[in-house]
Z-matrix of the N, CA and C atoms (Angstrom, degrees):
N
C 1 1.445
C 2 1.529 1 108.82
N 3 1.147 2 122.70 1 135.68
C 4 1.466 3 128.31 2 -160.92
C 5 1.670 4 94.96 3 -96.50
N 6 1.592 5 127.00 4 158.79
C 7 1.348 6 126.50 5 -142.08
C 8 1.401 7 97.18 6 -164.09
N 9 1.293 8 115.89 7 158.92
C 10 1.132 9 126.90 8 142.02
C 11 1.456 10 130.91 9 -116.13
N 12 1.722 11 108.85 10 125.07
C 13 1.488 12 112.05 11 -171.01
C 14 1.589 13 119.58 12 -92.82
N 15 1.667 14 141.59 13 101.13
C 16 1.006 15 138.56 14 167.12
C 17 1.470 16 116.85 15 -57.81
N 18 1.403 17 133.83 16 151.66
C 19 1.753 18 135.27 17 -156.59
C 20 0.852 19 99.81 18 161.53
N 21 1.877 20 100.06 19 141.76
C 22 1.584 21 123.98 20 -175.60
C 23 1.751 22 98.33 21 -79.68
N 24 1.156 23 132.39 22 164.83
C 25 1.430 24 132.59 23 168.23
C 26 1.701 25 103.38 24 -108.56
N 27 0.916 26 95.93 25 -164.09
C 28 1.991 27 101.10 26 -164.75
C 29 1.816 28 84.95 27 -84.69
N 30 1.821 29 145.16 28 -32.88
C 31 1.152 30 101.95 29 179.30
C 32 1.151 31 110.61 30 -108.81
N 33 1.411 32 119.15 31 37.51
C 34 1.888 33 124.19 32 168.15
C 35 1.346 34 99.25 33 97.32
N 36 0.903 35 137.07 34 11.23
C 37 1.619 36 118.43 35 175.83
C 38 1.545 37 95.08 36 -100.48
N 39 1.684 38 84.59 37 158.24
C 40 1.577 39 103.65 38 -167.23
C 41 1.636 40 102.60 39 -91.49
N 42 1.827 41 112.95 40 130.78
C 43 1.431 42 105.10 41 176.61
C 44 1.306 43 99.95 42 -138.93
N 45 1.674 44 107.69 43 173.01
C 46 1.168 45 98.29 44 -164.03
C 47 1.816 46 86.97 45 -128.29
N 48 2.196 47 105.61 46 175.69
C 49 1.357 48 77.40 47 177.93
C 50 2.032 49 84.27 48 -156.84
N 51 1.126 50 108.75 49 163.91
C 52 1.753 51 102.65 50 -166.47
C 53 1.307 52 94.71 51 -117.62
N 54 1.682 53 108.50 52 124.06
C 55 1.577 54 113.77 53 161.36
C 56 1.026 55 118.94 54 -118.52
N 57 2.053 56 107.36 55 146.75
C 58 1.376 57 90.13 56 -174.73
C 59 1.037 58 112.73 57 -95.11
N 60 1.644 59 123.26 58 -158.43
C 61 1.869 60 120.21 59 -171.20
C 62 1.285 61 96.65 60 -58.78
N 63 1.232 62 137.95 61 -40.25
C 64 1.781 63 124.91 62 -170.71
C 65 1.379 64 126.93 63 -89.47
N 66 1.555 65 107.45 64 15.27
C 67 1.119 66 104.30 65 157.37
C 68 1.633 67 107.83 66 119.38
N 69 1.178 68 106.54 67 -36.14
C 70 1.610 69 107.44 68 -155.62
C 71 2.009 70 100.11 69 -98.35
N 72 1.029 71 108.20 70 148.98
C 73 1.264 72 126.44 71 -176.28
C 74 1.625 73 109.13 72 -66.85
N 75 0.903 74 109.54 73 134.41
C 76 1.599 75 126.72 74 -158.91
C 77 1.786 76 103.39 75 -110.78
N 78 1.535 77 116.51 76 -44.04
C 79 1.587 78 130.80 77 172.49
C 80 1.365 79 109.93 78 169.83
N 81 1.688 80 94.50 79 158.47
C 82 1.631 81 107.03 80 -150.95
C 83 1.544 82 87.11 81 -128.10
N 84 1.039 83 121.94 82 154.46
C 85 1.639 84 142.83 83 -157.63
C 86 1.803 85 102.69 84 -111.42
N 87 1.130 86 88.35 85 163.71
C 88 2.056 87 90.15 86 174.86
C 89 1.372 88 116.26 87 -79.14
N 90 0.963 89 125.72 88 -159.42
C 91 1.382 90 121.24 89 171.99
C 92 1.367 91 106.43 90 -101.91
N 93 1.046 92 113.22 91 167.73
C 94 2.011 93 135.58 92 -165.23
C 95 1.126 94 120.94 93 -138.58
N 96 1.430 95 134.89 94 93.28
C 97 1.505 96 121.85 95 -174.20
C 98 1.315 97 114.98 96 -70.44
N 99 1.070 98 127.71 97 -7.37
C 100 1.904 99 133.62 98 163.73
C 101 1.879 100 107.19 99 -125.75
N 102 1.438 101 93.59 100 138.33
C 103 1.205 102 104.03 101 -173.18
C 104 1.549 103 108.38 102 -67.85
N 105 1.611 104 137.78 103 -20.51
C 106 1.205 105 161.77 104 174.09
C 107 1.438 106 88.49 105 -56.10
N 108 1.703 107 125.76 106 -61.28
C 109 1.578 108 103.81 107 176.59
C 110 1.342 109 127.18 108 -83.65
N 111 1.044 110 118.69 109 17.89
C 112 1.658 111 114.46 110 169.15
C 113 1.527 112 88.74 111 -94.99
N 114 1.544 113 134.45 112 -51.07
C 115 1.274 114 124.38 113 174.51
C 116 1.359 115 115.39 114 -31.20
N 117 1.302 116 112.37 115 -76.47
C 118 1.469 117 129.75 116 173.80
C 119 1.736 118 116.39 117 -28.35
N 120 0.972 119 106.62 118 -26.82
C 121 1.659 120 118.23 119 -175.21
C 122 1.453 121 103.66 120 -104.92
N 123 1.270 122 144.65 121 -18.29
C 124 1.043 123 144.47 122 172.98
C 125 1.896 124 119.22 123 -84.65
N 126 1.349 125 93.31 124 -43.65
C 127 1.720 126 123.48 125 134.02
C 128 1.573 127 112.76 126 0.02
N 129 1.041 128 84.99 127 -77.78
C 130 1.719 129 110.10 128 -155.32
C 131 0.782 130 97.96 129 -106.35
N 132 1.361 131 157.33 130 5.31
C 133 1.616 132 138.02 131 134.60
C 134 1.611 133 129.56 132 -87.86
N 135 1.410 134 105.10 133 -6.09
C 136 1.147 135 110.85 134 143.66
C 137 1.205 136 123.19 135 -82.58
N 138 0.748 137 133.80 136 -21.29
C 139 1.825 138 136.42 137 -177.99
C 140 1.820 139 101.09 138 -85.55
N 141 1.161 140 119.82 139 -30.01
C 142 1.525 141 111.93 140 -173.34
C 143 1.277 142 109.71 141 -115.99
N 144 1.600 143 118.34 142 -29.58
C 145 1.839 144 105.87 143 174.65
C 146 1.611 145 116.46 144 -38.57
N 147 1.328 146 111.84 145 -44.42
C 148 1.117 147 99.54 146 176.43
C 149 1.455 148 152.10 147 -46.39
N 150 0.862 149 98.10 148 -32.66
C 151 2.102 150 137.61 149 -170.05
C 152 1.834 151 88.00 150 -110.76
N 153 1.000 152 141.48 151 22.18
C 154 1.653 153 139.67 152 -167.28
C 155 1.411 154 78.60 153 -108.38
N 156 1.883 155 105.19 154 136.77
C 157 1.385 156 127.39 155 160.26
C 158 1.604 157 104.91 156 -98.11
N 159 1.575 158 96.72 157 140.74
C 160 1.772 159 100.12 158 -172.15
C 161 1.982 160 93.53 159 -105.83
N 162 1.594 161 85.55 160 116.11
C 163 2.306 162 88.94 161 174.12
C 164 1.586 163 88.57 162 -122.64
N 165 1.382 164 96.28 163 160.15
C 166 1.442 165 136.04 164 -163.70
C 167 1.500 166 85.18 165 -118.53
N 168 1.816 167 80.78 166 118.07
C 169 2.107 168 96.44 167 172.97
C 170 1.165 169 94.09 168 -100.02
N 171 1.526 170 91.91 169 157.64
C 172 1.599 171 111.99 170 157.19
C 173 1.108 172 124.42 171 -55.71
N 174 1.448 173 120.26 172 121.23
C 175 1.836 174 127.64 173 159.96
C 176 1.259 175 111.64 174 -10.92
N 177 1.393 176 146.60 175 132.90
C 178 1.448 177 144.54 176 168.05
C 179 1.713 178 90.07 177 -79.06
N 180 1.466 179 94.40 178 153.91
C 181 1.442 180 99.54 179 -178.50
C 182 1.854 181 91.55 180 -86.95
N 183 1.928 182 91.57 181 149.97
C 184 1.332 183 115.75 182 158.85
C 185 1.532 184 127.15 183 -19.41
N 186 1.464 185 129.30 184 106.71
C 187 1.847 186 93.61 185 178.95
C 188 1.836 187 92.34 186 -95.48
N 189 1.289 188 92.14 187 -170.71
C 190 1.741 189 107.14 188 172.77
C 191 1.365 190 94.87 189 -78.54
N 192 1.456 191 110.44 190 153.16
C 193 1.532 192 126.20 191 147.21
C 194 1.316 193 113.70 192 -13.27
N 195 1.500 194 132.05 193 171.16
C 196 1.487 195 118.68 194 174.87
C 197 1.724 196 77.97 195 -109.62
N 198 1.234 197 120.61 196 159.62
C 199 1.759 198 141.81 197 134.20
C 200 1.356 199 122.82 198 -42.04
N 201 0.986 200 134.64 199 138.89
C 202 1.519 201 148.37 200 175.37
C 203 1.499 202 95.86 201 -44.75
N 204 1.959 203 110.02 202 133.53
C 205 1.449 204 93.55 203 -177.55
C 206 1.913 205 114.49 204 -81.32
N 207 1.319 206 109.27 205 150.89
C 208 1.518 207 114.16 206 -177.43
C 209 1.699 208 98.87 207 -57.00
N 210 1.845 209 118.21 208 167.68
C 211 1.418 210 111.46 209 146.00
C 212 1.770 211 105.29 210 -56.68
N 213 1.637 212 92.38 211 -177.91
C 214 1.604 213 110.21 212 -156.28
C 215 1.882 214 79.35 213 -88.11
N 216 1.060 215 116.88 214 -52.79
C 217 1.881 216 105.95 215 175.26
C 218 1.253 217 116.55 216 -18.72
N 219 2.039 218 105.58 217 -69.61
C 220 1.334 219 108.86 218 -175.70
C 221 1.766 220 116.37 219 -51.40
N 222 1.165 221 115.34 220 -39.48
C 223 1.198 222 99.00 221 174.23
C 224 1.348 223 145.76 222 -94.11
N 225 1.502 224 94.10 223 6.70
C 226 1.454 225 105.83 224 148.76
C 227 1.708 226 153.43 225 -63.12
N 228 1.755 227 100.41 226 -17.06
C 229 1.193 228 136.93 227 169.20
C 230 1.456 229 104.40 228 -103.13
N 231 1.394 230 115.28 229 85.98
C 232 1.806 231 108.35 230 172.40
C 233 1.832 232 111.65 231 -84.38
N 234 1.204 233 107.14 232 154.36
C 235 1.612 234 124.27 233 -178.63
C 236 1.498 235 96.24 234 -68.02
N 237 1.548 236 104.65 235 145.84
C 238 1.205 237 128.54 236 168.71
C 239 2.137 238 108.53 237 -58.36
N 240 0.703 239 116.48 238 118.85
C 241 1.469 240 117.92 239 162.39
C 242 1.420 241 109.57 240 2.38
N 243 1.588 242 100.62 241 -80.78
C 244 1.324 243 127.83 242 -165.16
C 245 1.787 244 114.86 243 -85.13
N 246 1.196 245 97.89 244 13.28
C 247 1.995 246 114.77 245 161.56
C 248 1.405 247 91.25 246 -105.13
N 249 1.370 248 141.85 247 -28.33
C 250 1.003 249 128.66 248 -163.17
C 251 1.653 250 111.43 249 -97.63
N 252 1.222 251 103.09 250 -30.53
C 253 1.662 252 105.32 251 173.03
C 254 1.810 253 117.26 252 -90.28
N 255 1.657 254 101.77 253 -17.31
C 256 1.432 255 98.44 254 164.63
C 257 1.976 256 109.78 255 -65.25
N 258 1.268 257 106.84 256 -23.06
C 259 1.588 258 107.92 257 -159.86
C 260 1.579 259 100.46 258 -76.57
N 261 1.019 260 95.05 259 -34.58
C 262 2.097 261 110.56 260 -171.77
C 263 1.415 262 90.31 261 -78.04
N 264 1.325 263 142.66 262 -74.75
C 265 1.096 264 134.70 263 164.08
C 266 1.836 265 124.38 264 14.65
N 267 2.043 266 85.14 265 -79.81
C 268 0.866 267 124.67 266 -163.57
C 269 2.132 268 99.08 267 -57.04
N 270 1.325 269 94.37 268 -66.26
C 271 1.433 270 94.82 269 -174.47
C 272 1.181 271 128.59 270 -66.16
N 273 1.729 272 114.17 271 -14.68
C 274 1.784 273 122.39 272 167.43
C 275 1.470 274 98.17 273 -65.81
N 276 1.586 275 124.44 274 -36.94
C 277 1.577 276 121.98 275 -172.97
C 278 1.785 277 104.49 276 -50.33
N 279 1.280 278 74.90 277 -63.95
C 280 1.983 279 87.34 278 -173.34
C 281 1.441 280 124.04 279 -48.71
N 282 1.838 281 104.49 280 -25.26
C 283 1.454 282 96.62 281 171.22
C 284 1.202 283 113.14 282 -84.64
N 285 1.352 284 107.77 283 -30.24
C 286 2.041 285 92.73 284 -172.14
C 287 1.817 286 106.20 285 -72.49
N 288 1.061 287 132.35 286 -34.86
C 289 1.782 288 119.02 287 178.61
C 290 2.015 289 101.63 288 -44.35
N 291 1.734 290 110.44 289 -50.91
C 292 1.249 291 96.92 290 -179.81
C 293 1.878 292 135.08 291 -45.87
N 294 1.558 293 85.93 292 -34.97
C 295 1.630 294 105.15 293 -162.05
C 296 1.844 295 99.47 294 -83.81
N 297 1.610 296 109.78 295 -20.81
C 298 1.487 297 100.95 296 176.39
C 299 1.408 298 112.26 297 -110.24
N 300 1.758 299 109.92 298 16.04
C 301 1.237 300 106.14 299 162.02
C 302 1.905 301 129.05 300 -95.61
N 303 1.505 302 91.83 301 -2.06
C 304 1.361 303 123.41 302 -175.45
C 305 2.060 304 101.11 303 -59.28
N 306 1.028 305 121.18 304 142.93
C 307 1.057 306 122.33 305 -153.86
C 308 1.896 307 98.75 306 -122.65
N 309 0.973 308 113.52 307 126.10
C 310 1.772 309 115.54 308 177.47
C 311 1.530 310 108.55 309 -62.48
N 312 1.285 311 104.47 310 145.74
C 313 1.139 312 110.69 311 167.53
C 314 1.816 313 132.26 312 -52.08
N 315 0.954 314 128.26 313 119.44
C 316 1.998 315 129.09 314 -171.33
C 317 1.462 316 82.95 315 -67.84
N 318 1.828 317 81.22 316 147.90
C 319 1.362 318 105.43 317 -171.14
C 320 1.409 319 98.10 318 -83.97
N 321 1.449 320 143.31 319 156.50
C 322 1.349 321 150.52 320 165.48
C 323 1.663 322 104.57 321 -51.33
N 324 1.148 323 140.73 322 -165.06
C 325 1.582 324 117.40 323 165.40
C 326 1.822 325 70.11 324 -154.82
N 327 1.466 326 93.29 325 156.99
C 328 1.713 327 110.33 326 -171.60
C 329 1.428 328 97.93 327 -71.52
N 330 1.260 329 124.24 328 162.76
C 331 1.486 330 139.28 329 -175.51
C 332 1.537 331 87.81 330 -97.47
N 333 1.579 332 107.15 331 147.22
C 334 1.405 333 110.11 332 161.35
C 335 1.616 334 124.32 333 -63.21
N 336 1.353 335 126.51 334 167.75
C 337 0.916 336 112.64 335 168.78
C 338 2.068 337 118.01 336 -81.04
N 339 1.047 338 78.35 337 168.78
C 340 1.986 339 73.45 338 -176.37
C 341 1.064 340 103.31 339 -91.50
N 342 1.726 341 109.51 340 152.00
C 343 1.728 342 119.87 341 172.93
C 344 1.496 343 104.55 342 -82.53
């Protein structure tokens, strides 16, 4: 029989989590600083799953690879906004001189005619 499980998490907030009849967890809820709102949320998804329209999202676009992660220092000091949009700036500049220094292909030139 499929269930819902109420539970403290490791920093005390109350969460909740849905299993189905075989056991395995189906989805897990946010955290709740009163156990009254994990009730409240359990509440109300029984009362509306039912009447719930199912839509098909759009694909998230592709991201890049991630970067090697920094030490925990480096990322304790985050960049100013505007160090960060001078840098993007900076490196879209540098690619376009390459791409308009790129040179077209020479045209073949016609062969004479033969004597």
């Amino acid at each position: 029989m499929s269930k819902f499980e109420i539970y403290k998490d490791k920093k005390g907030e109350t969460r909740f989590r849905y299993r189905a009849s075989n056991g395995e967890i189906v989805f897990s809820s946010e955290g709740y600083k009163a156990k009254a709102s994990a009730t409240k949320a359990i509440e109300s998804i029984k009362k509306n799953a039912a009447t719930a329209t199912v839509e098909e999202a759009a694909a998230p676009a592709k991201k890049a690879p991630a970067k090697a992660a920094k030490p925990a220092a480096a990322k304790a000091k985050a960049a100013p906004a505007k160090s960060i949009a001078k840098k993007v700036v900076a490196r879209a500049a540098a690619a376009k001189p390459a791409a308009a220094k790129a040179k077209p292909a020479a045209k073949a030139k016609p062969k004479a005619p033969a004597k």
